[in-house]
Backbone as a ProteinNet text record, in pm:
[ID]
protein_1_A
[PRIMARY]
XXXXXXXXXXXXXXXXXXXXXXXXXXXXXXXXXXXXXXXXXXXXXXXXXXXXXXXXXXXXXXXXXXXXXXXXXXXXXXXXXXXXXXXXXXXXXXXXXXXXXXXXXXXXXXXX
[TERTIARY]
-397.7	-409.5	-401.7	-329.5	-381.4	-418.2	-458.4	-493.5	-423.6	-424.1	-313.6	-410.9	-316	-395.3	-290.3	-283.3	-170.3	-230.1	-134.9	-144.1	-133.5	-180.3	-149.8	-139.7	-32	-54	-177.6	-212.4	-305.1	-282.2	-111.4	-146.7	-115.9	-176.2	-147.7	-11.6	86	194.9	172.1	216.9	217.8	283.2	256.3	312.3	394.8	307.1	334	231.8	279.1	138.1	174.9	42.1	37.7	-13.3	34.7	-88.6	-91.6	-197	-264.3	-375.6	-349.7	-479.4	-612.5	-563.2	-726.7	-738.1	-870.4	-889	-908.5	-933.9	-948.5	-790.5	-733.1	-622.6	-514.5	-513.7	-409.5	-420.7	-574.6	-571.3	-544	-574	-528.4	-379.8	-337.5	-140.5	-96.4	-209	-152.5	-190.9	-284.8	-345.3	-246.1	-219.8	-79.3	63.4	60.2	195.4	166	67.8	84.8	36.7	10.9	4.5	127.3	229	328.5	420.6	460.8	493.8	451.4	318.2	270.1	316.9	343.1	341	522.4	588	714	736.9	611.7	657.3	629	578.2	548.1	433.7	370.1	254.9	190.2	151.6	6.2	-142.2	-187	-264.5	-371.5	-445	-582.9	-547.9	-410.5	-462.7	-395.1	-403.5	-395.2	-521.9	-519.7	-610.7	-539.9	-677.1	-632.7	-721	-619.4	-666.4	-646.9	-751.9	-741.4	-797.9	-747	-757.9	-867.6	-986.3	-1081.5	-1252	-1319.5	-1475.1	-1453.2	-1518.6	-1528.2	-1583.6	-1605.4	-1713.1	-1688.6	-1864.8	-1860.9	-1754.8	-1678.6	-1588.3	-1507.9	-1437.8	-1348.3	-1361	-1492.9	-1509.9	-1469.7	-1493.5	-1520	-1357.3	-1281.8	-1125.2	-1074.2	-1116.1	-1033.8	-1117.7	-1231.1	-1248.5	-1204.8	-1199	-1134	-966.8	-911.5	-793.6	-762.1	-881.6	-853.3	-817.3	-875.4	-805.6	-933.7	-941.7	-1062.3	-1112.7	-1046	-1069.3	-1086.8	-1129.3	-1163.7	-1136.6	-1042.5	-1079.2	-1067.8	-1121.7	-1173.1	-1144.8	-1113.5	-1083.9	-1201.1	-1278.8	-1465.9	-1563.4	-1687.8	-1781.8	-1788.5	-1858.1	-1848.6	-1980.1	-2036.9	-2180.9	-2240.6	-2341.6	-2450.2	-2482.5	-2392.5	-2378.5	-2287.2	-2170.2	-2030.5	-2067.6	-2189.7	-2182.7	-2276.7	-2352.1	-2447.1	-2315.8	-2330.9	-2195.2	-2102.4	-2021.3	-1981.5	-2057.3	-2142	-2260.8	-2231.2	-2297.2	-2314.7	-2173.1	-2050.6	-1958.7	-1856.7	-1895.8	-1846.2	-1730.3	-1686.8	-1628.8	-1636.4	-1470.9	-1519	-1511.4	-1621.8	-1560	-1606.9	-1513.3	-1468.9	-1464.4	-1557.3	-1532.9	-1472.4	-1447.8	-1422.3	-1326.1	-1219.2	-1106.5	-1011.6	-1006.1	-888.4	-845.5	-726.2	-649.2	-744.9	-796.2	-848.1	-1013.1	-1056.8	-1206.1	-1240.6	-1385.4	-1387.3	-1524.8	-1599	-1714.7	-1725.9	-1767.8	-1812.6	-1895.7	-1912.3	-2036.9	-2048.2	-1973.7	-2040.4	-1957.6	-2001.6	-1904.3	-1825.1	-1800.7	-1747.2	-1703.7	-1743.8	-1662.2	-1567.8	-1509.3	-1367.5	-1281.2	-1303.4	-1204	-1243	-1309.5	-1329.2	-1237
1561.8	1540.8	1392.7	1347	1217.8	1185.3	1081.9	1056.2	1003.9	1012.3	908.3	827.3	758.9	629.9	605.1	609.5	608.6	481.7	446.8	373.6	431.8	438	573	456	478.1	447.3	491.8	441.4	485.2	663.7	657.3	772	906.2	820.6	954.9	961.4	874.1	899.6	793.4	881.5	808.1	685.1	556.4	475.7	406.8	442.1	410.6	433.5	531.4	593.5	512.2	510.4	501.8	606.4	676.1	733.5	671.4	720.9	669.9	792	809.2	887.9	864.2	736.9	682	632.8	720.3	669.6	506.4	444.9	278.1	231	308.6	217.1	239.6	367.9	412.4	314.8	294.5	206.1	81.3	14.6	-160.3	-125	-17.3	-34	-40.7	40.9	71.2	-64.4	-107.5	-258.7	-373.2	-364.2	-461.5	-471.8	-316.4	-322.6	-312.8	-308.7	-356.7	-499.4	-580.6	-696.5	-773.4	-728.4	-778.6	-740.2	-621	-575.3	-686.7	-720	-783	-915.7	-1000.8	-1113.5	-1116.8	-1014	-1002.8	-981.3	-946.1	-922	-782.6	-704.9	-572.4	-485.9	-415.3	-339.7	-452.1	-352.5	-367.3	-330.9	-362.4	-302.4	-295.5	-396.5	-391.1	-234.3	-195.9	-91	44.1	52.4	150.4	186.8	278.8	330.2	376.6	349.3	391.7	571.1	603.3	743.9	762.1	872.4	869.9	1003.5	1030.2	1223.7	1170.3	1095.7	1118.4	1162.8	1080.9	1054.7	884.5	854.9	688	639.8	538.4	445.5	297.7	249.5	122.8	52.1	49.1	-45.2	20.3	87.1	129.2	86.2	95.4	32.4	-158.9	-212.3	-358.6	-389.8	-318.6	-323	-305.1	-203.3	-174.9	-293.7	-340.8	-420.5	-590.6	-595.5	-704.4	-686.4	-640.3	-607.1	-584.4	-614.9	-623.7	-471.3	-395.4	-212.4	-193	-150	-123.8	53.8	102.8	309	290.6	338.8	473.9	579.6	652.5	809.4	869.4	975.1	1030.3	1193.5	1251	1401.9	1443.6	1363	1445.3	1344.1	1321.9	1268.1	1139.5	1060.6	872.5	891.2	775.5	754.6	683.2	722.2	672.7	466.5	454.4	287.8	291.7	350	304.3	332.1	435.6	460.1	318.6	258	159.3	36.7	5.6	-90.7	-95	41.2	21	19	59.3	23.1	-141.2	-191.2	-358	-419.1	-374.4	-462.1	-390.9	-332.5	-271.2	-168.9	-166.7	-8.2	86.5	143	282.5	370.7	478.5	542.3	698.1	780	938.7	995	1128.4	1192.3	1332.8	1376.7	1552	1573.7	1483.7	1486.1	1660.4	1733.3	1835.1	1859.4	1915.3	1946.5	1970.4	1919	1950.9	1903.4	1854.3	1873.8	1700.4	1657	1581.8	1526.2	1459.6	1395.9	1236.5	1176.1	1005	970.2	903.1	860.6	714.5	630.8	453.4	435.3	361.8	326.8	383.3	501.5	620.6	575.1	489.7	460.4	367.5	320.4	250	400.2	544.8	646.9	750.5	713.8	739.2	739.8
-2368.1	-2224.7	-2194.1	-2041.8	-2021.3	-1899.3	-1859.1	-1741.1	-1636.9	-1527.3	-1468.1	-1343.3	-1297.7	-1191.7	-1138.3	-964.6	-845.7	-771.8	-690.1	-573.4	-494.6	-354.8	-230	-126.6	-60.9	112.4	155.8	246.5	353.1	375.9	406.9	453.1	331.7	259.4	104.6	31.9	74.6	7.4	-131.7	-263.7	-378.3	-372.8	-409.8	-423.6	-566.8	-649.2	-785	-884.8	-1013.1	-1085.5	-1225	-1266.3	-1468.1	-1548.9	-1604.1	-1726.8	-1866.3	-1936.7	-2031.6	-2144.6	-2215.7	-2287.1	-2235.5	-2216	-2163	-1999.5	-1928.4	-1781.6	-1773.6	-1868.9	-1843.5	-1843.2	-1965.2	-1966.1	-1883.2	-1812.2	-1696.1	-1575	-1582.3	-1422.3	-1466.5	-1573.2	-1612	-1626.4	-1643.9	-1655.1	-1515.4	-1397.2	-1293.6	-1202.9	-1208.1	-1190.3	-1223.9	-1328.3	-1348.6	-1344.6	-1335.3	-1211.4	-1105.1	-1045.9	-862.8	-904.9	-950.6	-915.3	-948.2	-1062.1	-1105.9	-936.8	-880.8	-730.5	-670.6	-614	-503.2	-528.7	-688.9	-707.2	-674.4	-636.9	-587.5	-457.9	-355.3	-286.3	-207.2	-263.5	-282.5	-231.3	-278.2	-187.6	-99.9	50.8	87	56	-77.9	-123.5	-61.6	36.4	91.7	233.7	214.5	332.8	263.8	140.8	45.4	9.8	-145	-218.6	-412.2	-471.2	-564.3	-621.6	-667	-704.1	-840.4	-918.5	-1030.4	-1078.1	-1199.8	-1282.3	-1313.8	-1305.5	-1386.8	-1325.2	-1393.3	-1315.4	-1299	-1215.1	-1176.6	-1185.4	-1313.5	-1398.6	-1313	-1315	-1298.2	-1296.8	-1433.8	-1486.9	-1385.6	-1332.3	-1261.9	-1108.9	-1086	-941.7	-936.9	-1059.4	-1068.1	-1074.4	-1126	-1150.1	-1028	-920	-805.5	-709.8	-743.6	-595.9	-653.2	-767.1	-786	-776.4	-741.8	-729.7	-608.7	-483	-339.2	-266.7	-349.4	-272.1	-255.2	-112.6	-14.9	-91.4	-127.8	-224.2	-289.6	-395.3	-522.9	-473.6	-513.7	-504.2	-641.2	-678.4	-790.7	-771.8	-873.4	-889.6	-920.4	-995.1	-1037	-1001.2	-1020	-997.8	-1050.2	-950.2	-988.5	-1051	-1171.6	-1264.3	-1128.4	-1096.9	-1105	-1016.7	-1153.8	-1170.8	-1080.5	-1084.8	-985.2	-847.7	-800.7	-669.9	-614.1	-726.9	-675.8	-608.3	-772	-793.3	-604.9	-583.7	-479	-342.6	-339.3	-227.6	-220.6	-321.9	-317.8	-267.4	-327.9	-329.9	-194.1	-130.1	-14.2	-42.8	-135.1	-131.2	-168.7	-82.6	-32.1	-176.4	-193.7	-316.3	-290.8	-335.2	-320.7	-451.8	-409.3	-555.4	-516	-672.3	-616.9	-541	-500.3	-401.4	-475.8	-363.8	-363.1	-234.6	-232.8	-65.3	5.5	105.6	212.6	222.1	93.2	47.6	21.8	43.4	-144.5	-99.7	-147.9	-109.5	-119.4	-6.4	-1.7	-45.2	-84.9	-186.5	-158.5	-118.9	-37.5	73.7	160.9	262.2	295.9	339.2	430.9	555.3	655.7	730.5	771.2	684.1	617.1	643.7	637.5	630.7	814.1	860.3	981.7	1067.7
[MASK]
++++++++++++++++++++++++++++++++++++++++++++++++++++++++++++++++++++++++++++++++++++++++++++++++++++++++++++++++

């Protein structure tokens, strides 16, 4: 199995994905190609989101808000640490995302 890690428009359209065996290393592949993009010219990342097959660790929150993307969204449940983590550092982070569904877990009204 592997994991993958997207860039989304705002309005949900994929922008550009990575996978990886590993949920850390899908988002540092997907992390460095949008910055290699942006250093061209490329995404608007602060009015995007990043989405990901996994659960959403600390380390995952510290990667997307240093990387200037206001989301997390998550297919299963964020630790604990990542929901603090994004409390403090102001973003937004989503778990459990499926069609139609998903739950907020910090700063929810950034999606209002």
């Amino acid at each position: 199995a592997v994991h993958g890690a997207a860039l989304c428009a705002s309005s949900g359209e994929i922008l550009l994905v990575r996978e990886d065996v590993g949920r850390h290393n899908a988002l540092d592949k997907l992390l460095g190609a949008v910055a290699k993009t942006d250093a061209e010219g490329g995404f608007e990342t602060c009015k995007g989101f990043i989405l990901v097959t996994s659960r959403a660790s600390y380390e995952m929150v510290l990667k997307t808000v240093s990387a200037r993307i206001p989301i997390l969204a998550a297919v299963s449940a964020p630790t604990s640490l990542a929901i603090e983590l994004a409390d403090k550092t102001g973003l937004t982070l989503v778990g459990f995302v499926r069609k139609g569904r998903h739950v907020v877990y910090s700063n929810g009204k950034r999606l209002e």
